[in-house]
C-alpha positions in Angstrom: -45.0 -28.3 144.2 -44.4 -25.0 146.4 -42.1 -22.2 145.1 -40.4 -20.3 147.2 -38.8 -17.1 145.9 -36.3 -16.0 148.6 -32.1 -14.5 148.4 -31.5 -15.0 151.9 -30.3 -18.8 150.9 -30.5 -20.1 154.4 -33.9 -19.0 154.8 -34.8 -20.4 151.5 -33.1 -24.0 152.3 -34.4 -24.1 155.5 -37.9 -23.4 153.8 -37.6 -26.1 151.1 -36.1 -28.3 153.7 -39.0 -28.2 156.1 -41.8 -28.4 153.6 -40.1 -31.6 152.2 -40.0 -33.3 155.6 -43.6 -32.4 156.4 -44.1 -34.3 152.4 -44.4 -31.3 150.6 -42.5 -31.0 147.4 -40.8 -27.6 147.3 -37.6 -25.3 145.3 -36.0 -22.5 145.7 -35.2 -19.7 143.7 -32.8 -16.7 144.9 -34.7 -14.1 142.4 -37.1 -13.7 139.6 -35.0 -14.3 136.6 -34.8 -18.1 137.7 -37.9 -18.5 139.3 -39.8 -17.2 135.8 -37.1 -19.8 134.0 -38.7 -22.6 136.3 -41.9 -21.0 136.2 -41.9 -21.9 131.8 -41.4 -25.9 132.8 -43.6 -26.3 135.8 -46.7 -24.6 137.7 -46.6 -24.4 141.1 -49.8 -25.1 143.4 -48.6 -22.4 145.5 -45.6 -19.3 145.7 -43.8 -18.5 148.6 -42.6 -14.7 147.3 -40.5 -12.4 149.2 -40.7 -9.0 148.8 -37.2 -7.4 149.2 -35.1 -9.4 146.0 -32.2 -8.4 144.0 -32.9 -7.6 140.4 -37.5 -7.3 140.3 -38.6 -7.3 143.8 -41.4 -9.2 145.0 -44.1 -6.5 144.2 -43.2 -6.8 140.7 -43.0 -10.4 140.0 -46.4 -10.8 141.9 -47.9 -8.0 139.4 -46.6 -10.5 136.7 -48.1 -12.9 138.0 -51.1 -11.8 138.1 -51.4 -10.4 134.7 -50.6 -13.7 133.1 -53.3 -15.9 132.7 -51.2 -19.0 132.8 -50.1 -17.9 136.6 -52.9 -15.5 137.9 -55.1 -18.2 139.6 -51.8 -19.7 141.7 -52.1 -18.8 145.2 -49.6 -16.3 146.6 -48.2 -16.2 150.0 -45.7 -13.0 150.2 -43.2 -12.7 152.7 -42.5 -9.4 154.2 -40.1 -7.3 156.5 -41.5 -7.1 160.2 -43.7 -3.7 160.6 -43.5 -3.2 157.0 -47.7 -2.7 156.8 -47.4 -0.5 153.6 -45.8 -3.7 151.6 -48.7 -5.8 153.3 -51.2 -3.8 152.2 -49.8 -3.6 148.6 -49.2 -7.5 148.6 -52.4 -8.0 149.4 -54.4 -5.4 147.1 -52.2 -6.8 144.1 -53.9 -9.9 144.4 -51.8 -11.8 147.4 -53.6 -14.3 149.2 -51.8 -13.9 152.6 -48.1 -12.6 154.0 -46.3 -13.5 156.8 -43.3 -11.3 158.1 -40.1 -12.1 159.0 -38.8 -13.6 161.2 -41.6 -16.0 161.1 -41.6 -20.3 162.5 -41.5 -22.7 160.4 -44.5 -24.3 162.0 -46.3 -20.8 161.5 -45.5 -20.8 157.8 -46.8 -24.1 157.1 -49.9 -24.0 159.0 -50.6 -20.4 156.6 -50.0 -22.8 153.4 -52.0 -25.7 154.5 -54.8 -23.1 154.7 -54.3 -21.4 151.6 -54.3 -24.8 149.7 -57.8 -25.4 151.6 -59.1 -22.1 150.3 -58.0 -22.7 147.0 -58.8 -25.6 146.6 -62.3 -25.3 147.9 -62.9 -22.2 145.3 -61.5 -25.0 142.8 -64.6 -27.3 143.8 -67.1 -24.5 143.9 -65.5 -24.4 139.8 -66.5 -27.2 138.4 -68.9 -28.1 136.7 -70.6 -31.9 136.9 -72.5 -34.3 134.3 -71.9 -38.1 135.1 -68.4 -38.7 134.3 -68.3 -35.5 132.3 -66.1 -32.4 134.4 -65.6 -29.1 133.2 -63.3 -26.4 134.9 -64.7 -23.5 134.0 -61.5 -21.6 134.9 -58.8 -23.9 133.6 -61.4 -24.3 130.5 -60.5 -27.6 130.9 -62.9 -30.9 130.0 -62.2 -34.4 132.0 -64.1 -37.7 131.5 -63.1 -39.7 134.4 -60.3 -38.1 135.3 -58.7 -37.9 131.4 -58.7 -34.8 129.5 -60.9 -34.3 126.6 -59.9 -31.9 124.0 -62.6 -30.2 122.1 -63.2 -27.1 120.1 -64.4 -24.0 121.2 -67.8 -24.9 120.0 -68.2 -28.0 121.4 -67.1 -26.7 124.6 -69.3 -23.9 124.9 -72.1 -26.6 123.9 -71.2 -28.9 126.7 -71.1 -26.2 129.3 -74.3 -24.5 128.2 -76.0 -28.0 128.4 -74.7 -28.9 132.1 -75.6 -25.4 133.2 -79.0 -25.7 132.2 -78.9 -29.9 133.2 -82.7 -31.1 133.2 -83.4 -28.2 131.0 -84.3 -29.1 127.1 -82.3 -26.4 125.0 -83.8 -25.9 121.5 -81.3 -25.8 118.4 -82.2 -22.1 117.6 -81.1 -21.5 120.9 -77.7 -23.3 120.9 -77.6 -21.3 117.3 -78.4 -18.4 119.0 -76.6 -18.7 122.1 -72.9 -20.4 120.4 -73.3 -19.4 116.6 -74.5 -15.7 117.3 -78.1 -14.3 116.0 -76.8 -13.5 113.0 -75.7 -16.6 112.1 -76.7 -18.5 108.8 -76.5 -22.0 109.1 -79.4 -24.1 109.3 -80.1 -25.9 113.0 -78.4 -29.3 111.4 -75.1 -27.3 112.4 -75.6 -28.4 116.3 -76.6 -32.0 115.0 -73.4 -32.3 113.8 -71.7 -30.4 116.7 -73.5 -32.7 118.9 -72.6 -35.7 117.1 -68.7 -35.1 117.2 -69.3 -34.1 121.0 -70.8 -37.6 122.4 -67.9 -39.0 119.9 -65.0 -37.1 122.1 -66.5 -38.0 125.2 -67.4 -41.9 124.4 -69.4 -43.5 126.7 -69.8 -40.0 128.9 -71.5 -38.7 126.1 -74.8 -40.9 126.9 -76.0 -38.0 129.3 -76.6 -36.1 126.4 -80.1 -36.6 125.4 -82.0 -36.0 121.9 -85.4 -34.5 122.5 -87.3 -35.9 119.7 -87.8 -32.4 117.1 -86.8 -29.7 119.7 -83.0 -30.3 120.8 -81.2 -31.3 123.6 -80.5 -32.2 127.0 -78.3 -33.6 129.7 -79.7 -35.9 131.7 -78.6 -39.0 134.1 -79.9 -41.8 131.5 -79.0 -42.8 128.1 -79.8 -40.2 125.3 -82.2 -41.6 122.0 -81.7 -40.7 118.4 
């Protein structure tokens, strides 16, 4: 889904029209009190924002944007006047990803979101973390097994992520205390046992590629894990 943000609404129809006939799904918003109202039901993967808009102008909402954790990792494309460097420049030091100026071509315009999506979603790859069926997006702080989310507690997750950074690597239970729990921490080592155990539970079958290194703690590997 692509959102573009423009008042001018035959621009903004012939926008939306175009990058549903080239089988992208896009809507259009005339200014930012609707776009934030669509904004609450559905994430774009990328905003088409003009600059010049009744009410907040493009600037603004951008700022937003970028201040909200929900919506500061969406890519940005804004749109600008022709000649107008200064709102270029501030577009793209506020966390823009590209502009283009009016009066642009269509085939211009979707050739610059085609390789925004590449760029973003290339960063996405370069995110992600990988054990067996096991993905973590470090970003979205997200956990998939095969494609299915996996919802775990802060704990766990830090566990997990700790494990397939350090994959090969055997990581004592006074260091998963240390590292997850703090120092100062007072619970005795059977604390990650139990972590552990409630981990390879959420992820089922996944969870085999965390392996039990008989009295010193754990590891992921690519085989079967032994109590």
């Amino acid at each position: 889904m692509i959102y573009c943000v423009e008042d001018d609404r035959n621009i903004r129809e012939l926008v939306v029209y175009t990058l549903s006939s080239t089988g992208m799904e896009a809507e259009g918003f005339e200014d930012g009190e609707v776009f934030f109202k669509a904004l609450a039901e559905r994430l774009p993967e990328l905003i088409l924002l003009d600059i010049m808009l009744p009410g907040e102008d493009g600037l603004t909402i951008l700022k937003k944007l970028k201040e909200d954790k929900k919506t500061r990792d969406i890519p940005v494309i804004m749109v600008t006047a022709k000649g107008a460097e200064y709102d270029k420049v501030s577009g793209l030091d506020s966390g823009a990803d590209d502009y283009v100026a009016k009066p642009f071509g269509m085939m211009e315009l979707i050739s610059r979101i085609k390789a925004v999506l590449r760029r973003t979603k290339k960063k996405e790859e370069a995110e992600l973390l990988r054990a067996g069926k096991i993905t973590i997006n470090e970003r979205k702080h997200e956990v998939e097994v095969e494609g299915k989310s996996v919802s775990l507690t802060l704990k766990e997750y830090e566990m997990l992520k700790r494990l397939i950074h350090n994959k090969g690597i055997v990581l004592t239970r006074d260091r998963l205390l240390e590292e997850i729990w703090g120092y100062d921490f007072d619970g005795e080592t059977r604390t990650v046992d139990v972590h552990i155990r409630t981990l390879r539970q959420k992820l089922g079958t996944a969870g085999e590629v965390i392996e039990t290194v008989r009295g010193v703690g754990y590891r992921i590997t690519d085989g079967q894990g032994e109590e």
